[in-house]
C-alpha positions as CSV (number, residue, x, y, z in Angstrom):
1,X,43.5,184.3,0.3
2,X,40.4,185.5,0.2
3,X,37.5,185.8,4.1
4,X,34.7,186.1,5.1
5,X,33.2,186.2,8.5
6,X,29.7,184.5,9.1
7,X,27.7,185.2,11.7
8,X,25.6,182.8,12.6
9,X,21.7,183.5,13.9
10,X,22.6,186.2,16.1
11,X,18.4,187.0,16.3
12,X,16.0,188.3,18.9
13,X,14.4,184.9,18.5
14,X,17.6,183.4,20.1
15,X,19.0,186.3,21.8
16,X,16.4,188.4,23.7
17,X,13.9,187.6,26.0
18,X,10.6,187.0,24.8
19,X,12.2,185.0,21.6
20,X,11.6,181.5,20.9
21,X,14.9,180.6,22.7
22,X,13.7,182.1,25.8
23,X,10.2,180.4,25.0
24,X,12.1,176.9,25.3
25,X,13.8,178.1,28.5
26,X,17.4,178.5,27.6
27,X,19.9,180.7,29.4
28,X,19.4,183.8,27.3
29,X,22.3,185.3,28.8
30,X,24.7,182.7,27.7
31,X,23.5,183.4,24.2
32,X,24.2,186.7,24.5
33,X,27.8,186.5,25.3
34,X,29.2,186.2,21.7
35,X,27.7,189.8,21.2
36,X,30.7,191.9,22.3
37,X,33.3,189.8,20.4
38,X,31.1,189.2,17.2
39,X,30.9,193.4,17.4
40,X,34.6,193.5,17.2
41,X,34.9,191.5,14.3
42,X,32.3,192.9,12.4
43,X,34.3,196.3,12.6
44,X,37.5,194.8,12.0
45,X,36.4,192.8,9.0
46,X,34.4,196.2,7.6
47,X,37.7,198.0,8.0
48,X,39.8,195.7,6.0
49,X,37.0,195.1,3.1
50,X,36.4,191.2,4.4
51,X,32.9,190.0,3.8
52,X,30.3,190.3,6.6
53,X,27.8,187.3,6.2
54,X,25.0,187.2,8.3
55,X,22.5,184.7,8.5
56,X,18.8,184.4,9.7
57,X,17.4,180.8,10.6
58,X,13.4,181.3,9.9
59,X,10.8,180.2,8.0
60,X,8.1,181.6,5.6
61,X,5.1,182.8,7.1
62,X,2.9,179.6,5.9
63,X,5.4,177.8,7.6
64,X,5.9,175.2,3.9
65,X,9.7,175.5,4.0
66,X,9.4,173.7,7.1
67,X,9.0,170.3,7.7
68,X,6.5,168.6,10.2
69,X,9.6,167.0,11.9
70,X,10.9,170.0,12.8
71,X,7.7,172.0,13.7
72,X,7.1,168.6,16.1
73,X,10.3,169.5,17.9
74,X,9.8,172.8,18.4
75,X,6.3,172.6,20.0
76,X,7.9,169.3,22.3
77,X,10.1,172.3,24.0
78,X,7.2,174.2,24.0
79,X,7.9,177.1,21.7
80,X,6.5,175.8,18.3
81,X,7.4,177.3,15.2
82,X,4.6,179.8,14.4
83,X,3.3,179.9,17.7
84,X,3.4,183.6,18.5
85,X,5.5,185.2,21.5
86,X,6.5,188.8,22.5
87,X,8.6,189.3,19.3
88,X,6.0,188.1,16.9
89,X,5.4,184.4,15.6
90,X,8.4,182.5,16.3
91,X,10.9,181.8,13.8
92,X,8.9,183.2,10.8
93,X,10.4,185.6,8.4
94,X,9.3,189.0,8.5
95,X,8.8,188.8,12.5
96,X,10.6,191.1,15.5
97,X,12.0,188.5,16.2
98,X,13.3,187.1,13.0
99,X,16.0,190.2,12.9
100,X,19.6,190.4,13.9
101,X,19.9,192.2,17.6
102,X,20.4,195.9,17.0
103,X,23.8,195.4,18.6
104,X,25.1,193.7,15.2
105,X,22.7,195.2,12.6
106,X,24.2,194.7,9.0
107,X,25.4,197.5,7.4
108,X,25.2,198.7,3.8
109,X,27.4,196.1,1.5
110,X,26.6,193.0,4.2
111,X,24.6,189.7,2.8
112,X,22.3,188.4,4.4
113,X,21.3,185.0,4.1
114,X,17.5,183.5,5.2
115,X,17.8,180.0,6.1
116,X,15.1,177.2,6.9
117,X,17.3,175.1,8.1
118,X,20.4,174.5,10.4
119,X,23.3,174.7,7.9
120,X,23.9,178.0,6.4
121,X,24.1,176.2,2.7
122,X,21.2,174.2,2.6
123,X,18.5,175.5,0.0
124,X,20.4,179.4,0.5
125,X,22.8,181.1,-2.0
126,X,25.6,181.1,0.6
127,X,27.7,179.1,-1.8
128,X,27.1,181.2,-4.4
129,X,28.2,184.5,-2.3
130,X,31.1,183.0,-1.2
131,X,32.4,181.8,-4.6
132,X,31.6,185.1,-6.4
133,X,34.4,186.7,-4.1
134,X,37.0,183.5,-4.2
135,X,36.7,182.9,-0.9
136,X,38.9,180.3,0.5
137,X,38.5,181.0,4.6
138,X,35.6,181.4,7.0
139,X,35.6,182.7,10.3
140,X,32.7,181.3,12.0
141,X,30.9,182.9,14.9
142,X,27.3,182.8,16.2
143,X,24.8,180.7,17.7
144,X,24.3,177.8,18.7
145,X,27.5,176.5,18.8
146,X,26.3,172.8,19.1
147,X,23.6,173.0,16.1
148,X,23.6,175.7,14.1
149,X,27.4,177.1,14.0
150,X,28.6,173.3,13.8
151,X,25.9,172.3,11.3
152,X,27.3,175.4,8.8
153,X,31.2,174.6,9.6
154,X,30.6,170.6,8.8
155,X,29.0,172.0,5.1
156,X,31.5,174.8,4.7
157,X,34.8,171.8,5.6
158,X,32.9,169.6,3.0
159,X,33.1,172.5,0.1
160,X,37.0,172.7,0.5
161,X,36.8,176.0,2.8
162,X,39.5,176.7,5.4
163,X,37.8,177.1,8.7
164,X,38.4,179.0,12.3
165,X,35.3,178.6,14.8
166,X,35.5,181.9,17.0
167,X,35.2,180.3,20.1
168,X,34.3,183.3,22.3
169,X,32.2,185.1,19.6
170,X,30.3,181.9,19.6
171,X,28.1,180.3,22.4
172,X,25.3,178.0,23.3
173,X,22.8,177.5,25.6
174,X,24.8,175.1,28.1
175,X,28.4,176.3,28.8
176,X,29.4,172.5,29.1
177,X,27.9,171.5,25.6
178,X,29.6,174.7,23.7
179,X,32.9,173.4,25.1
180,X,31.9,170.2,24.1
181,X,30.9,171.2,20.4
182,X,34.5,172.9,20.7
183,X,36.4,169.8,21.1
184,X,35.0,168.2,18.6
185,X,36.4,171.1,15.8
186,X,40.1,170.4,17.3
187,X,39.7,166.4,18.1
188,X,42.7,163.8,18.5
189,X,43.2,163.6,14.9
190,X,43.3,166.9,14.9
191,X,41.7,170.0,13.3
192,X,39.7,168.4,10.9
193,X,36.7,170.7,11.2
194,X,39.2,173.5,11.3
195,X,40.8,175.7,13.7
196,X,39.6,177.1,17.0
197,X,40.9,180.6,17.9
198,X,39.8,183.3,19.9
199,X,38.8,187.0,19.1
200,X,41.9,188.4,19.9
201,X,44.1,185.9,18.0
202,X,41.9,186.3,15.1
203,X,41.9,190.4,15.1
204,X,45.7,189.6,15.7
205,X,45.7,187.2,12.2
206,X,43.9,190.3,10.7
207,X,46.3,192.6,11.0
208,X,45.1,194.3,14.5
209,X,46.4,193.5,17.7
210,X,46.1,196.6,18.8
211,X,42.8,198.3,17.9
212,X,42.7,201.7,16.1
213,X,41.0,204.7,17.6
214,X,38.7,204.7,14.7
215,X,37.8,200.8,15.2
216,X,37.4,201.8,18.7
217,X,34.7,204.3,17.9
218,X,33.1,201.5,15.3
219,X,33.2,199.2,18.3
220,X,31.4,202.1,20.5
221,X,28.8,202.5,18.0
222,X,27.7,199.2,17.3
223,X,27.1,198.7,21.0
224,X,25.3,201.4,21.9
């Protein structure tokens, strides 16, 4: 068995105010939530040589990777794509705002992986990345739980991958529709999107239900 651990569009553009999220008026602070828990992981996963894979939903700075449907939607909630913000033009590659939050800044031997869309594997080399290593299971974190997390674990079920969404390392911009998006991974026919676990139960799967000094200290450095 081999894992990986995606973190899903954990940017300034979603996670800090001043970002396109903000722009649109969603609850920054909900978005935020998944930080602590996704910092865990991160540590845990570097600790035991699993893959950190991070991905960036954005767009070139001529904006042709996107299409005029989706640069319609985004000025109707009144942050258009390219439109520029306190963290530069929004959702553009290149941009303050395009990074990861310091909090969860990839390290030396992470991939990162620029998306234009919502699914981590369309028109990216995620697939690629993944089968290099003979990865059979993804842990599955980030934002937004609804469209973006969801869109990349539908693809990811689809390519034969075993699944666990991390549901308190993952959030959205409603509390109701993350717990909603939730459901759906674990529905009456059961978990045919995957599992649902939390951080604890997966550190626990990994080896570490009780945190080492030194993963402390990992933990207290990527937070500060």
């Amino acid at each position: 068995m081999s894992r990986a651990l995606l973190v899903i569009d954990m940017q300034r553009d979603f996670c800090e105010a001043g970002g396109y999220a903000a722009a649109c008026g969603l609850d920054i602070a909900l978005l935020r939530q998944p930080i602590e828990p996704i910092a865990r992981l991160i540590a845990a996963a570097r600790e035991r040589g699993i893959a950190v894979i991070y991905t960036r939903e954005g767009h070139r700075p001529d904006l042709a990777d996107c299409h005029p449907a989706k640069r319609a939607r985004s000025a109707a909630c009144g942050a258009g794509i390219g439109a520029r913000g306190a963290l530069g033009r929004f959702l553009v590659r290149g941009e303050p705002g395009h990074e990861v939050v310091p909090e969860l800044a990839p390290a030396a031997g992470d991939r990162v992986v620029d998306k234009p869309g919502y699914g981590a594997f369309y028109q990216t080399d995620l697939e690629l990345l993944l089968r290099v290593r003979a990865t059979t299971h993804l842990y599955v974190t980030g934002v937004t739980t609804d469209i973006c997390v969801h869109s990349t674990l539908r693809e990811a079920v689809d390519r034969g991958y075993e699944c666990v969404t991390v549901a308190n390392a993952c959030a959205a911009a409603d509390a109701s529709i993350h717990a909603a998006a939730l459901g759906l991974i674990e529905g009456p026919e059961g978990p045919i999107l995957g599992r649902v676990r939390d951080t604890a139960t997966v550190l626990a799967e990994w080896g570490d239900s009780q945190p080492s000094a030194a993963l402390n200290n990992a933990n207290q450095g990527a937070l500060s």
